[in-house]
Backbone as JSON Lines, residues from 0, in Angstrom:
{"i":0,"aa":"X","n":[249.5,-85.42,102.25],"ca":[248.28,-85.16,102.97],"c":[247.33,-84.4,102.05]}
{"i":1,"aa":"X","n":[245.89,-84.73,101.77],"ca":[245.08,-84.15,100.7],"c":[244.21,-83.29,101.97]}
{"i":2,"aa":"X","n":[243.76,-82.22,101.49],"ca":[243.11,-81.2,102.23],"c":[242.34,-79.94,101.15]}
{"i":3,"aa":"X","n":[241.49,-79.55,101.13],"ca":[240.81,-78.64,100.31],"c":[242.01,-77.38,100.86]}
{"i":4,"aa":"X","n":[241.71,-76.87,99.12],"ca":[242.21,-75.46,99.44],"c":[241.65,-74.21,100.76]}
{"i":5,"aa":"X","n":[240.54,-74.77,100.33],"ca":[239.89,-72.97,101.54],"c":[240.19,-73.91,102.97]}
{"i":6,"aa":"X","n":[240.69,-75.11,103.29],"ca":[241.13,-75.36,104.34],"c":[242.44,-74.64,105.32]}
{"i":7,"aa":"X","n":[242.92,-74.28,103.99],"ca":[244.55,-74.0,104.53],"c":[244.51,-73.05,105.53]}
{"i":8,"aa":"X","n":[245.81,-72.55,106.28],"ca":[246.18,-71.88,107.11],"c":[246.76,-70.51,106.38]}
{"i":9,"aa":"X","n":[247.05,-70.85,105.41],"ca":[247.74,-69.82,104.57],"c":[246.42,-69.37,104.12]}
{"i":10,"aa":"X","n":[245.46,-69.22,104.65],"ca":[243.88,-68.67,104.17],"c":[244.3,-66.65,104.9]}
{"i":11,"aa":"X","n":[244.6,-67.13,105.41],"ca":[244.79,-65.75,106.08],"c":[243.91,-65.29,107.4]}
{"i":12,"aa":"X","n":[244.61,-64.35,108.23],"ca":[244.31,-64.0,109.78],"c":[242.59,-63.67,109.87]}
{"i":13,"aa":"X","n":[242.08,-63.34,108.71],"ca":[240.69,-62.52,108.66],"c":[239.62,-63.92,107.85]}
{"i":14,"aa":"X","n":[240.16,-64.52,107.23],"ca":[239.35,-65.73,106.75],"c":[239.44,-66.61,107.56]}
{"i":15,"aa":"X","n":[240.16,-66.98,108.15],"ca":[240.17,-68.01,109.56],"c":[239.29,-67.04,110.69]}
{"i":16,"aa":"X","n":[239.45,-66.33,110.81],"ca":[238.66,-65.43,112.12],"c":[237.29,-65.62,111.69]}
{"i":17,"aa":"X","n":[236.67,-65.5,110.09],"ca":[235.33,-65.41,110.27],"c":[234.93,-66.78,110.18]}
{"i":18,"aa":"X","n":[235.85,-68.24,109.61],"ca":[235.68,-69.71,109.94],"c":[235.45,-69.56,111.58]}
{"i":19,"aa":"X","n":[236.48,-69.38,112.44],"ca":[236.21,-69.39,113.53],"c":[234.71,-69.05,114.16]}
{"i":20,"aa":"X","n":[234.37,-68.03,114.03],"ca":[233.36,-67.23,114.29],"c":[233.41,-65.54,114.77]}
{"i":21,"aa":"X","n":[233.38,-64.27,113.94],"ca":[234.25,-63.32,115.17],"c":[233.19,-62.88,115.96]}
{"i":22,"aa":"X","n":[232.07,-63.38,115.71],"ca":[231.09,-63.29,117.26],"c":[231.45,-64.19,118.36]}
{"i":23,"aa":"X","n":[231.87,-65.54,118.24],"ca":[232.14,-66.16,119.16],"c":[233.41,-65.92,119.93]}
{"i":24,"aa":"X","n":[234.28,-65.05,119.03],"ca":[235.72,-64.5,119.29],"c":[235.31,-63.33,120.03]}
{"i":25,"aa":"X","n":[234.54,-62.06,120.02],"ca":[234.25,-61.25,120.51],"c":[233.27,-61.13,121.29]}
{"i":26,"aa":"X","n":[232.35,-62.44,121.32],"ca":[231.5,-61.79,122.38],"c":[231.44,-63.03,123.27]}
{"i":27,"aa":"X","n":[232.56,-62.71,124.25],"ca":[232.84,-64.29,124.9],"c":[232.79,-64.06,126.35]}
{"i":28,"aa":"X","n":[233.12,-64.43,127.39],"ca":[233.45,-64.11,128.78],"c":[234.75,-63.44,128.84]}
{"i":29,"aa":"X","n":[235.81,-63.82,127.73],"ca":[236.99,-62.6,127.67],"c":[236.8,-61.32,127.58]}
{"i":30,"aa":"X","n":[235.9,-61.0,126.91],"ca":[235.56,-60.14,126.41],"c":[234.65,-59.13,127.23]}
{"i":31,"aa":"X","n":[234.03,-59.6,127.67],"ca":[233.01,-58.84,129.15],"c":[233.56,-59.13,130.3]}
{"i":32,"aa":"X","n":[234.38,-59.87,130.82],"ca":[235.7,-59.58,131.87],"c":[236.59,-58.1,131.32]}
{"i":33,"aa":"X","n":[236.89,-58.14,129.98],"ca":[237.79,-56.89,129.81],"c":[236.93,-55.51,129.85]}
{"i":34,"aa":"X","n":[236.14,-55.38,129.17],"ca":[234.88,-54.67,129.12],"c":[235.09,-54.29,130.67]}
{"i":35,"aa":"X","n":[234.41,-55.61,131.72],"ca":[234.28,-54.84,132.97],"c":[235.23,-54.46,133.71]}
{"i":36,"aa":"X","n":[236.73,-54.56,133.13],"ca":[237.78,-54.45,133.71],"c":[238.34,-52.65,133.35]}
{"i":37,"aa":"X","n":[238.19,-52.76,132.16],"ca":[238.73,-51.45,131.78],"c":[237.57,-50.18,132.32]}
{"i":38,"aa":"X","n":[236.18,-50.57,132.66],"ca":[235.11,-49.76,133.03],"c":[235.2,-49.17,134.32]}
{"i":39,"aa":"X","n":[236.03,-50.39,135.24],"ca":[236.17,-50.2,136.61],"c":[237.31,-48.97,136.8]}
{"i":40,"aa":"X","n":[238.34,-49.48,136.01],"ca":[239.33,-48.71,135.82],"c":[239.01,-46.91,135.38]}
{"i":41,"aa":"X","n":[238.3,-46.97,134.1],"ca":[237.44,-45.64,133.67],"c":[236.83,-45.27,134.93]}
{"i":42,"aa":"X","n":[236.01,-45.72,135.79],"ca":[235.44,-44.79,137.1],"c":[236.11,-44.5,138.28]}
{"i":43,"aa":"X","n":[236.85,-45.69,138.56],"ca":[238.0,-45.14,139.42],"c":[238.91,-43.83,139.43]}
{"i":44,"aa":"X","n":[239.33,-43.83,138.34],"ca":[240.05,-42.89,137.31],"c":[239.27,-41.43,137.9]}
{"i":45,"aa":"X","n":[237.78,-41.69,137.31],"ca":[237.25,-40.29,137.28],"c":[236.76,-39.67,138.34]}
{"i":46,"aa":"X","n":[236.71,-40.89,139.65],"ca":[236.49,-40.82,141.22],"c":[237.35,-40.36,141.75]}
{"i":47,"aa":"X","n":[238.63,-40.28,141.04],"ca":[240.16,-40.23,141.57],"c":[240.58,-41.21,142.52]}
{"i":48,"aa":"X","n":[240.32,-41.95,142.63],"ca":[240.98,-43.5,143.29],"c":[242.28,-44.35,142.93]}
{"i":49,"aa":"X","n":[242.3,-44.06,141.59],"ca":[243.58,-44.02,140.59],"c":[243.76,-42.22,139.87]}
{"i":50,"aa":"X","n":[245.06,-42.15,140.24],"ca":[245.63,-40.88,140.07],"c":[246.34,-41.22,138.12]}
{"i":51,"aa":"X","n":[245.67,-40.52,137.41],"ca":[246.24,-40.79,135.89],"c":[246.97,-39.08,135.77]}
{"i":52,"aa":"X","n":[248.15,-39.47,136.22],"ca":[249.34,-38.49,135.65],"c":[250.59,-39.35,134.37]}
{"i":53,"aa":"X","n":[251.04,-38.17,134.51],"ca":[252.5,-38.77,133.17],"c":[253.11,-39.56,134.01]}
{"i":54,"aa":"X","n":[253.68,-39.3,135.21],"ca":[254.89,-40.36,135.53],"c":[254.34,-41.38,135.78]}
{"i":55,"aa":"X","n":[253.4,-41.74,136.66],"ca":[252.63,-42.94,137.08],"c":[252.21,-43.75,135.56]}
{"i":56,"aa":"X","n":[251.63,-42.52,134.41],"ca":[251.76,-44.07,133.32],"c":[252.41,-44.31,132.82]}
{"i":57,"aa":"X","n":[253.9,-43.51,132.78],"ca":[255.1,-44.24,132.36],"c":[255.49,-45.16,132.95]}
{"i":58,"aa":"X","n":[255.45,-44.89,134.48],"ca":[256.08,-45.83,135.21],"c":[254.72,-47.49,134.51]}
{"i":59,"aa":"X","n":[253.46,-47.14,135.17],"ca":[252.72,-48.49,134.67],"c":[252.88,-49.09,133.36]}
{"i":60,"aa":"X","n":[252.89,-48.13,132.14],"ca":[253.16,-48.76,131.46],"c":[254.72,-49.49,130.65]}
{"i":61,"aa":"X","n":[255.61,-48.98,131.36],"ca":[256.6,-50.05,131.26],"c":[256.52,-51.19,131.96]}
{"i":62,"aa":"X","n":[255.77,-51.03,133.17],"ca":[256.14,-52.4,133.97],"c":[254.82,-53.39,133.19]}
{"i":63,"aa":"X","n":[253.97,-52.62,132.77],"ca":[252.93,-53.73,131.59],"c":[253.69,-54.04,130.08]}
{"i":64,"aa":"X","n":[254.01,-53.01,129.87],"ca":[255.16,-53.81,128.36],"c":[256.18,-55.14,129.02]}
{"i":65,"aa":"X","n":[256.82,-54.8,130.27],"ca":[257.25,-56.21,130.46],"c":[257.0,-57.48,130.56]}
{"i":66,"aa":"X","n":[255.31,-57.29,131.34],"ca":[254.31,-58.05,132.05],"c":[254.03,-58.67,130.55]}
{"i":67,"aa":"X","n":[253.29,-57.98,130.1],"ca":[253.06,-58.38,128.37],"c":[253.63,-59.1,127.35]}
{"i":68,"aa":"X","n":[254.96,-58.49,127.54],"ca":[256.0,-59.27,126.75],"c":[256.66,-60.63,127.01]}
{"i":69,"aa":"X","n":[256.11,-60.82,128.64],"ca":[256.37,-62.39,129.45],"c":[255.22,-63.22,129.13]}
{"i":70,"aa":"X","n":[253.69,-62.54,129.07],"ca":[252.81,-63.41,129.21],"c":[252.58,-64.2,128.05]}
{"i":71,"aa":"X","n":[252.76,-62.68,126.23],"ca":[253.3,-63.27,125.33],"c":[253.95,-64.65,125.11]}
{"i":72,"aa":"X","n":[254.99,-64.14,125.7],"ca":[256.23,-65.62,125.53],"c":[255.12,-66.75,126.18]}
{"i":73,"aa":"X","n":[254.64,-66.46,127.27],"ca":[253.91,-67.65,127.52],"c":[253.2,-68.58,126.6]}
{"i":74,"aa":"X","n":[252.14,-67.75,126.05],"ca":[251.55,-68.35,124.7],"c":[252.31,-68.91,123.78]}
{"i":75,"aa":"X","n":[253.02,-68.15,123.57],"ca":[253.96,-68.89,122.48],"c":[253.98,-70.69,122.97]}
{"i":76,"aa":"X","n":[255.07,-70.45,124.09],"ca":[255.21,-71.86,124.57],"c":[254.23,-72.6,124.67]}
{"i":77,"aa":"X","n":[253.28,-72.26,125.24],"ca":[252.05,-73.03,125.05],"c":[251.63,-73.97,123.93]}
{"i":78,"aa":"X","n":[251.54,-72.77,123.09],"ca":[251.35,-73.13,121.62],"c":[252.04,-74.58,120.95]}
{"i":79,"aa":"X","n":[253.59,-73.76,121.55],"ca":[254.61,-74.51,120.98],"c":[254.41,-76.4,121.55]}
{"i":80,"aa":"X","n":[254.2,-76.18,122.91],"ca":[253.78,-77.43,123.49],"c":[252.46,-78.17,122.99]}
{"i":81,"aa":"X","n":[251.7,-77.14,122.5],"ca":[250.34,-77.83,121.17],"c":[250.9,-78.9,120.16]}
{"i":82,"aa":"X","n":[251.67,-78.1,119.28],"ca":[252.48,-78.43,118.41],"c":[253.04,-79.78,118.16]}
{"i":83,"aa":"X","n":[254.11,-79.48,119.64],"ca":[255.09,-80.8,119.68],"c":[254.22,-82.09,120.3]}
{"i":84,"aa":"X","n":[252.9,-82.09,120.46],"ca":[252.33,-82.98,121.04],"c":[251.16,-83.91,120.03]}
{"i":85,"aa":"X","n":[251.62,-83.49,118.84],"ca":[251.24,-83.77,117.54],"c":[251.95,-84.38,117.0]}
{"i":86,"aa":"X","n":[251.45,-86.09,116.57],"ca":[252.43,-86.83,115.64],"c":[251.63,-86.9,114.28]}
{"i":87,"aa":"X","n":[251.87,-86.81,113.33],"ca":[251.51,-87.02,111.89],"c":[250.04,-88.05,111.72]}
{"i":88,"aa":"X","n":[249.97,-88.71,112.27],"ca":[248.76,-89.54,111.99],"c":[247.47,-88.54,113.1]}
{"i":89,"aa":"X","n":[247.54,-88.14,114.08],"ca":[246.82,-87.55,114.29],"c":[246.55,-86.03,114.17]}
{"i":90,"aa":"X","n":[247.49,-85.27,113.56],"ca":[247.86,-84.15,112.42],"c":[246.78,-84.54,111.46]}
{"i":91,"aa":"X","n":[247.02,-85.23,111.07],"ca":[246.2,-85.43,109.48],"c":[244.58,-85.25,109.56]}
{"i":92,"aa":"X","n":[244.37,-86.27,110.86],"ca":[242.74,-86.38,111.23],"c":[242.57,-84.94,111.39]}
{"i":93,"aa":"X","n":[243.12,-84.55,112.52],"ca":[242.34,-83.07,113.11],"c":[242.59,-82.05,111.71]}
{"i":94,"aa":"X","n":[243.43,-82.18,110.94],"ca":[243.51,-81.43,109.87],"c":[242.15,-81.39,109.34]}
{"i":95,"aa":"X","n":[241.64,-82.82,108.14],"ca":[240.82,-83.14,107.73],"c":[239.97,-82.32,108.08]}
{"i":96,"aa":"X","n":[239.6,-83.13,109.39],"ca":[238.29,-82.32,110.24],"c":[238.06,-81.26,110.81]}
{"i":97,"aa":"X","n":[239.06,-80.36,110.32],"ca":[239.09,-79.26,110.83],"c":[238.96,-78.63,112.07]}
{"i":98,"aa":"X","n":[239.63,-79.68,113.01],"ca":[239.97,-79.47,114.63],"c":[241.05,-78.65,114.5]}
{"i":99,"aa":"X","n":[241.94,-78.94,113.6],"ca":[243.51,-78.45,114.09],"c":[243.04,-76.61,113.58]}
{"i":100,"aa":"X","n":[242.42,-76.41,112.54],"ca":[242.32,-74.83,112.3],"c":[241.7,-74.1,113.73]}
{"i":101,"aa":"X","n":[240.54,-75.09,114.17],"ca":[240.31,-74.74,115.39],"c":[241.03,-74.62,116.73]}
{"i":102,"aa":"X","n":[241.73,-75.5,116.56],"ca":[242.81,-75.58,117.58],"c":[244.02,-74.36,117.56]}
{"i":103,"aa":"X","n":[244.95,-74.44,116.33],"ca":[245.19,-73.01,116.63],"c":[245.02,-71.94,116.25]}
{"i":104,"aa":"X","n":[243.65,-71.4,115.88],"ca":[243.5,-70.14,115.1],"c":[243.46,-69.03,117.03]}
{"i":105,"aa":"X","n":[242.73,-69.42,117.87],"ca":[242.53,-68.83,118.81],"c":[244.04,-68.39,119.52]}
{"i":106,"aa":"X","n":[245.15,-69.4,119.02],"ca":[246.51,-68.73,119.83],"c":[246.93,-67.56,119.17]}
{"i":107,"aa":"X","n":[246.16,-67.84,117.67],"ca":[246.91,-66.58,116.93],"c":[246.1,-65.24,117.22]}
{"i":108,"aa":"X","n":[244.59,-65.85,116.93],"ca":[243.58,-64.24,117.91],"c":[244.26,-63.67,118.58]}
{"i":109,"aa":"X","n":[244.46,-64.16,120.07],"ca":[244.93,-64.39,120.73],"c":[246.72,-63.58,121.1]}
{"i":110,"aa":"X","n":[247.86,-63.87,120.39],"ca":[248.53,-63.25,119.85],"c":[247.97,-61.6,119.67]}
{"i":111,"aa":"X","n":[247.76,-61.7,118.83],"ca":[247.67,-60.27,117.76],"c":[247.01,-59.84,118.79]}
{"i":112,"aa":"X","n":[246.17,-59.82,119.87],"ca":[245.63,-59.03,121.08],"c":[247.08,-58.32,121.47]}
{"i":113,"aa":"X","n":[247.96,-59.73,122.1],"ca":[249.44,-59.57,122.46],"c":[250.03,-58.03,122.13]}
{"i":114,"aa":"X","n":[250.22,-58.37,120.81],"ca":[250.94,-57.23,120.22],"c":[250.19,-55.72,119.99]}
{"i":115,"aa":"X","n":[249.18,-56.26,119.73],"ca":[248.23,-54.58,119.6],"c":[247.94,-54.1,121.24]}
{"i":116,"aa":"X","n":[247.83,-54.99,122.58],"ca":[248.3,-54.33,123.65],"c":[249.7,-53.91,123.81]}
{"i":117,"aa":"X","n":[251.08,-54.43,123.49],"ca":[252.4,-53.96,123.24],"c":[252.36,-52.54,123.1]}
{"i":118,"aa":"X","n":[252.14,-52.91,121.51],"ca":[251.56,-51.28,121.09],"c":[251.53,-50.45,121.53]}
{"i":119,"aa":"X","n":[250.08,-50.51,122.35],"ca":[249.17,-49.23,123.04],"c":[250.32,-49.3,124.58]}
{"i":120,"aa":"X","n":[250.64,-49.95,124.7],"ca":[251.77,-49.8,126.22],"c":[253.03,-48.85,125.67]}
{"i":121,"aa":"X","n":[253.57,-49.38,124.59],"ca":[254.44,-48.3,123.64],"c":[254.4,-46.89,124.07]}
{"i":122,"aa":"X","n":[253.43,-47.05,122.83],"ca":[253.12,-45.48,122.48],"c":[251.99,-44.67,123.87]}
{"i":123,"aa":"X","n":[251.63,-45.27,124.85],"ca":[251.32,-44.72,126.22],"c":[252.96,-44.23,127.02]}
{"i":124,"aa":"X","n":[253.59,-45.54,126.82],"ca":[254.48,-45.01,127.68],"c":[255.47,-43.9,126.87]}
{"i":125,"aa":"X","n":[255.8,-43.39,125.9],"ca":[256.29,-42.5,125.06],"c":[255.66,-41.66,125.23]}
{"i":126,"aa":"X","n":[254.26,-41.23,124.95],"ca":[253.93,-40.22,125.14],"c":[253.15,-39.59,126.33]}
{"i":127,"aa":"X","n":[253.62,-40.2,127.32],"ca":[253.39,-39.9,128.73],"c":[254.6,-38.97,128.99]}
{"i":128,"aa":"X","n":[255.7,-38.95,128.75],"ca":[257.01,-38.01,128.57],"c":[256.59,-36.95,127.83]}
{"i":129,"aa":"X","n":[255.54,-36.98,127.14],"ca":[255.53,-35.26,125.99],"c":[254.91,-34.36,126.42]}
{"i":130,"aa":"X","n":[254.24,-34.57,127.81],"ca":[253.12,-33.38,128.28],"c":[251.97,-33.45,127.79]}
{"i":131,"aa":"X","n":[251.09,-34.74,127.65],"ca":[250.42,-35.28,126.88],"c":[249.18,-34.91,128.18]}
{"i":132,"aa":"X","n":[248.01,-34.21,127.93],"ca":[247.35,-34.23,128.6],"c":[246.39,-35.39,129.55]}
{"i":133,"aa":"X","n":[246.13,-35.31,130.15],"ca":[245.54,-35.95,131.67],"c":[244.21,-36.83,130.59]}
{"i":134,"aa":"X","n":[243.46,-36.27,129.8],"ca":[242.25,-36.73,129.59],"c":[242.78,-37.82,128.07]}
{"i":135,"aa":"X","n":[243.61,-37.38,127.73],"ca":[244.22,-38.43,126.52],"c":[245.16,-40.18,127.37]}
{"i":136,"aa":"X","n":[245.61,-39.3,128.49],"ca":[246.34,-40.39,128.91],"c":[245.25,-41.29,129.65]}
{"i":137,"aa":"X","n":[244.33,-41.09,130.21],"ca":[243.05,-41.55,130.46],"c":[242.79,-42.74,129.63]}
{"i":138,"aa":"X","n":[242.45,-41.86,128.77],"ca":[242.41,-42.98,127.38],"c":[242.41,-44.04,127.31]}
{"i":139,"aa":"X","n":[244.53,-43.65,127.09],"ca":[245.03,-44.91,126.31],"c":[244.89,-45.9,127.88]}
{"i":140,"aa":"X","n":[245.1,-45.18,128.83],"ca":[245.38,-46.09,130.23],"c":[244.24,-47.5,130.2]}
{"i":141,"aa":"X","n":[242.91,-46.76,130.03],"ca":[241.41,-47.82,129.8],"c":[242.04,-48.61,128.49]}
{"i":142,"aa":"X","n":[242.09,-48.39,127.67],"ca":[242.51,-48.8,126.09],"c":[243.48,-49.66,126.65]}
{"i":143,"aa":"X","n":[244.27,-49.56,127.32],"ca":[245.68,-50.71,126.99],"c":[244.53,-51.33,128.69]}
{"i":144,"aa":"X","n":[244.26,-51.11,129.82],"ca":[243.94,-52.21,130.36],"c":[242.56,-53.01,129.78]}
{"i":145,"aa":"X","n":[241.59,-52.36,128.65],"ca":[240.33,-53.71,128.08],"c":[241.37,-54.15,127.58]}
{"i":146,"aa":"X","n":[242.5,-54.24,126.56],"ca":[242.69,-54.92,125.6],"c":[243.97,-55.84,126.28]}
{"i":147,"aa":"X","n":[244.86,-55.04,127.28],"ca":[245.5,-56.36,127.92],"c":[244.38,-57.18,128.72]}
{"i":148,"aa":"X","n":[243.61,-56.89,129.31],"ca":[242.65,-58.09,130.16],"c":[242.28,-58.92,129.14]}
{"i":149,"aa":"X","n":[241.77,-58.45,127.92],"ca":[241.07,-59.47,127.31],"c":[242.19,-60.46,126.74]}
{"i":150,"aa":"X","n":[243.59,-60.01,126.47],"ca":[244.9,-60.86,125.89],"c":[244.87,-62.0,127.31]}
{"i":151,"aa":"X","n":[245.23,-61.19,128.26],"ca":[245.25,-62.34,129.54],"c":[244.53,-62.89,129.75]}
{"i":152,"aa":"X","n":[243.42,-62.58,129.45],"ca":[242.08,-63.79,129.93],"c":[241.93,-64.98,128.66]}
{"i":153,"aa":"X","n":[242.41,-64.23,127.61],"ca":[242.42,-65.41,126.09],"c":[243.23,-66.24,126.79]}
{"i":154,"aa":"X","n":[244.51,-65.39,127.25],"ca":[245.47,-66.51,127.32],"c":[245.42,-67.67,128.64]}
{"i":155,"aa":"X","n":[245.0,-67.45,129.4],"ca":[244.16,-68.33,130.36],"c":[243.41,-69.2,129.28]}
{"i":156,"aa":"X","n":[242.19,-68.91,128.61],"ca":[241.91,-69.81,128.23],"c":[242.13,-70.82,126.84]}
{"i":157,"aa":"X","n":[243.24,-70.23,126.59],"ca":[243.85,-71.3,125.7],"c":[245.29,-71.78,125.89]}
{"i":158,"aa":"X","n":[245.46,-72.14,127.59],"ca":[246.34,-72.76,128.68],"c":[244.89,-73.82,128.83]}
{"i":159,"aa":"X","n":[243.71,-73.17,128.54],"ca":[242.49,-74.45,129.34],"c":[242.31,-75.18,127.78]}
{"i":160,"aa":"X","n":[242.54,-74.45,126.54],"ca":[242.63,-75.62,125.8],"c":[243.85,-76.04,125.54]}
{"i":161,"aa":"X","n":[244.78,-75.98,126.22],"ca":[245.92,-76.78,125.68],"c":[245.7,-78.31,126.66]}
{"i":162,"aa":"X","n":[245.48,-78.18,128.37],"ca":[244.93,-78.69,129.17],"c":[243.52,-80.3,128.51]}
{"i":163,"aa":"X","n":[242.58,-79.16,127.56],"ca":[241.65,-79.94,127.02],"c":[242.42,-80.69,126.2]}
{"i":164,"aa":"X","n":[242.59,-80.66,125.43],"ca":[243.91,-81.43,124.05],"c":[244.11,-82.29,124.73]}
{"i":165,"aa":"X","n":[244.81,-82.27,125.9],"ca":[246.14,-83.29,126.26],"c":[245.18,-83.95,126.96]}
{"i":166,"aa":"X","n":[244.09,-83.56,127.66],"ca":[243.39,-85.02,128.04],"c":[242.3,-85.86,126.9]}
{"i":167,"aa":"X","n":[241.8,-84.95,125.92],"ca":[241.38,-85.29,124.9],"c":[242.4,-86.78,124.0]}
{"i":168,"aa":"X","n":[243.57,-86.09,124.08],"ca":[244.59,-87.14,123.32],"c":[245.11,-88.15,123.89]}
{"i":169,"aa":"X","n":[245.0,-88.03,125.43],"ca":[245.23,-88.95,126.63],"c":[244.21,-89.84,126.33]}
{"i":170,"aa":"X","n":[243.11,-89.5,126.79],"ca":[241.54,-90.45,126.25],"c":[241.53,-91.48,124.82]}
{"i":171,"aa":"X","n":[242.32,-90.67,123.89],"ca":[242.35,-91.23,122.49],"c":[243.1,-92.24,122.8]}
{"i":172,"aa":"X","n":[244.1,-91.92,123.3],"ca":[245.64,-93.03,123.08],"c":[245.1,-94.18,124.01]}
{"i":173,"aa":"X","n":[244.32,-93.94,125.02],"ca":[243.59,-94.92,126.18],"c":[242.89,-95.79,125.15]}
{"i":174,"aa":"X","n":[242.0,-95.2,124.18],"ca":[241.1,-95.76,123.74],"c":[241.79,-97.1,122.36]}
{"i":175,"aa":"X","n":[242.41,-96.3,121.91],"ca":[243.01,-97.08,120.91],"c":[244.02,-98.15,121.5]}
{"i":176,"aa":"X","n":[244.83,-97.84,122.39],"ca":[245.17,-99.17,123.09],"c":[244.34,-100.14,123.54]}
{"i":177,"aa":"X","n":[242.66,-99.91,124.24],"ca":[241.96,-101.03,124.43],"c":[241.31,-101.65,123.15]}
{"i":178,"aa":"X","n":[241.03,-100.91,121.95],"ca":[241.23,-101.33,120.54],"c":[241.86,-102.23,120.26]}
{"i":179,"aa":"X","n":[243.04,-102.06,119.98],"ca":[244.24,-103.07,119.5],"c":[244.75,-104.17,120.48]}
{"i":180,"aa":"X","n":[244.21,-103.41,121.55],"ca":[245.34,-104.23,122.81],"c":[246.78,-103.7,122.76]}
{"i":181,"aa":"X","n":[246.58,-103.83,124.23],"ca":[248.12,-103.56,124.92],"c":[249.37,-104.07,124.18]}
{"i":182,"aa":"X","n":[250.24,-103.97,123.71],"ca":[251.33,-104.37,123.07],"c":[252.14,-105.3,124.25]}
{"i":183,"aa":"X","n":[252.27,-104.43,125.35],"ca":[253.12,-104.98,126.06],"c":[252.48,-106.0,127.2]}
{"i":184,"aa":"X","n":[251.12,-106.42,126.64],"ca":[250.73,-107.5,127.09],"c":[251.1,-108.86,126.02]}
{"i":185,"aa":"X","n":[251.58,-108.46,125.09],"ca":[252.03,-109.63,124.22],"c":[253.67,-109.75,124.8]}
{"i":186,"aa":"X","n":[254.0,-109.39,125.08],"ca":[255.22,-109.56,125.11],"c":[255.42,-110.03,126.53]}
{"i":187,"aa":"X","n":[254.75,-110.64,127.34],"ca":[255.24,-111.33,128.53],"c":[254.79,-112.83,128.2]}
C-alpha cells in the first residue's frame, strides 16, 4: 500500500489532532454540553443542593471510576467493530484519502479524555480520605464531571459515527453491486 509519509498514524497523538482540527475537537457541542454540565454542577455545589464532603466524593467517585472504566471498554469495542468492518480494498481507499485518519483519530481524542477523567476520579477519590479540604474537593468534583461529560458525550458521538460508516459502507456495497451486477443473478 503506497501512502505519503506525513500520512501515517505513527505521526503522533498531537500531529493528527492539529490534521484533525483542535478547534473543531474543542469547540464542538461536546464540549459546551460539558462546559454546561460541570457549571450546573459548580452552582449547585455553591447553593448547597449538592453536599461536596469527603465521603460522598469517595463514595461518587468510585462509582464514576467504574462507570468510566465500562464506558471506556465501550469505545474500545466500538472502535474495534470500526476496524473489523474493514476489508483491505476499502482500507486502502479511505487510507489514501484520508477518511480512515479521520475516522479513527476522534476514538483516540476521545480515549485519552477516557483516561485523563480515570485519573482525576483516582486521585479525587484518594484524596478525599486525607482531609482534603471542602473547596479543593469542589474542584476536582467540577474537573472530573466537564471532563467525564465531555468523554461521554464524544463517546455518543462516535457510536453516531460508527452508525454513519456502516450505512455509508452499506450504500457503497449497494452501489457497487448495481455497478457490476448482482452475482447471484448470474447464477440462476
Amino acid at each position: 500500500m503506497n501512502r505519503e509519509p506525513d500520512d501515517s498514524i505513527a505521526d503522533g497523538f498531537w500531529k493528527l489532532a492539529h490534521k484533525y482540527g483542535l478547534g473543531r475537537l474543542l469547540w464542538c457541542s461536546e464540549s459546551w454540553l460539558a462546559i454546561l454540565a460541570a457549571l450546573m454542577v459548580y452552582i449547585f455545589a455553591l447553593q448547597d443542593v449538592i453536599a461536596v464532603n469527603a465521603i460522598r466524593m469517595r463514595e461518587f467517585s468510585g462509582q464514576m471510576l467504574t462507570a468510566s472504566a465500562t464506558l471506556f471498554g465501550v469505545l474500545i469495542a466500538g472502535f474495534s467493530i470500526t476496524v473489523s468492518m474493514l476489508d483491505s480494498k476499502l482500507l486502502a481507499v479511505m487510507w489514501r484519502s484520508g477518511v480512515m485518519q479521520k475516522l479513527v483519530f476522534p476514538f483516540w481524542w476521545v480515549s485519552a479524555f477516557w483516561i485523563v477523567s480515570l485519573i482525576i476520579q483516582g486521585i479525587t477519590w484518594l484524596v478525599s480520605s486525607n482531609g482534603t479540604s471542602s473547596s479543593v474537593l469542589l474542584v476536582m468534583f467540577v474537573l472530573e464531571i466537564g471532563i467525564t461529560s465531555y468523554a461521554l458525550f464524544g463517546t455518543l458521538w462516535a457510536i453516531g459515527a460508527i452508525l454513519r460508516f456502516t450505512f455509508a459502507k452499506a450504500a457503497l456495497s449497494l452501489r457497487l453491486d448495481q455497478d457490476q451486477g448482482d452475482p447471484s443473478e448470474h447464477d440462476r
